[in-house]
N, C-alpha and C positions, 0 to 999 in steps of 0.2 A: 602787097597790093594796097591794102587798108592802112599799112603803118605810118607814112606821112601825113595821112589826116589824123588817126586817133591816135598815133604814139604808143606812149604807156600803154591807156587806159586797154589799149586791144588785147595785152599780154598780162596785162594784172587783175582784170574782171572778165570772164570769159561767159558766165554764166550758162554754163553747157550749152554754148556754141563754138563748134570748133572752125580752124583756118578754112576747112573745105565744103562746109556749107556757105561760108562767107563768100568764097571765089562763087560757088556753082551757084548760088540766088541772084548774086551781082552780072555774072556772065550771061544767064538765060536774062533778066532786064534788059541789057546791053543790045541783045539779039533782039529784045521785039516778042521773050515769049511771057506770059502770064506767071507773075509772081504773089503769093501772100503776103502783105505787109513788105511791099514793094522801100529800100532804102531812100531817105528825103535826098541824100548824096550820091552820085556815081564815082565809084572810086577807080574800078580798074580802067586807067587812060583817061578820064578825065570823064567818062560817057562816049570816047571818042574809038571805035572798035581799033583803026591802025593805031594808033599808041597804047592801046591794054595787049595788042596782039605783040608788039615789038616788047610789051612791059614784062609779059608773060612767056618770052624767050630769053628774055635776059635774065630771071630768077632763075630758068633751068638750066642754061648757059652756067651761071655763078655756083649753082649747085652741084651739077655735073663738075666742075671744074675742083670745088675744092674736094669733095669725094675722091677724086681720080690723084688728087695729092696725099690723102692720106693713105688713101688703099692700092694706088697704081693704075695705071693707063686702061687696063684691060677689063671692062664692066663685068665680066663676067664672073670675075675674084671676088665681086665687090660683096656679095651674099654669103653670110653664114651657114653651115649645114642644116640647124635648127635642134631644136632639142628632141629628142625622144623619149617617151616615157611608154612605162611598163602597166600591165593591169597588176591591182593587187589583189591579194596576197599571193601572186606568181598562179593564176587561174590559167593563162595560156599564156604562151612561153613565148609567143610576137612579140616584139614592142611595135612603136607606131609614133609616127612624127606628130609633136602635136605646134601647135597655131595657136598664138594668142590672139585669140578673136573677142574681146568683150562685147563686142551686139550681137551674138551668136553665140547659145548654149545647143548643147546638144545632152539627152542624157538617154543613155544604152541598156535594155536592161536583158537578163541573161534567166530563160527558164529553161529546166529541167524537162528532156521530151517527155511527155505525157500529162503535161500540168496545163 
């Protein structure tokens, strides 16, 4: 969406902003709703809603499409099982899928009844 205006500089200085805050601030503008530190540019379609909306099916389009060539037709292949991991040092004998979620910590802790 942003890459033919800023090029490079989009993919070499990110400065923890990622791709999907960039669509989702640009697209609520677009709509007409209140933004912080609203972009001097409209990138996706020009500011123009029917060419960010055709802009924004054809990256999914192009996405979908080489995904499906390297994984096959069927989207449903396309997902990993995911990893599982154990509690230590073998406390209970479950394992449990775990999710790499870095903006989401969780931490569990485990008392003895009567404490």
């Amino acid at each position: 969406m942003a890459e033919p205006v800023l090029g490079e500089a989009l993919t070499l200085n990110r400065r923890g902003i990622n791709d999907e805050s960039l669509v989702d601030k640009d697209l609520r503008a677009l709509l007409g709703e209140p933004v912080d530190g609203p972009f001097a540019v409209q990138y996706c379609g020009i500011g123009d809603i029917d060419t960010c909306r055709d802009a924004l099916w054809t990256a999914i389009d192009t996405a979908v499409t080489r995904v499906a060539v390297e994984r096959g037709d069927d989207p449903a292949t396309w997902l990993s099982e995911g990893q599982r991991l154990r509690f230590a040092p073998g406390l209970i004998d479950d394992d449990f899928r775990a999710t790499n979620r870095p903006t989401f910590q969780q931490v569990i802790e485990f008392a003895r009844p009567g404490d």
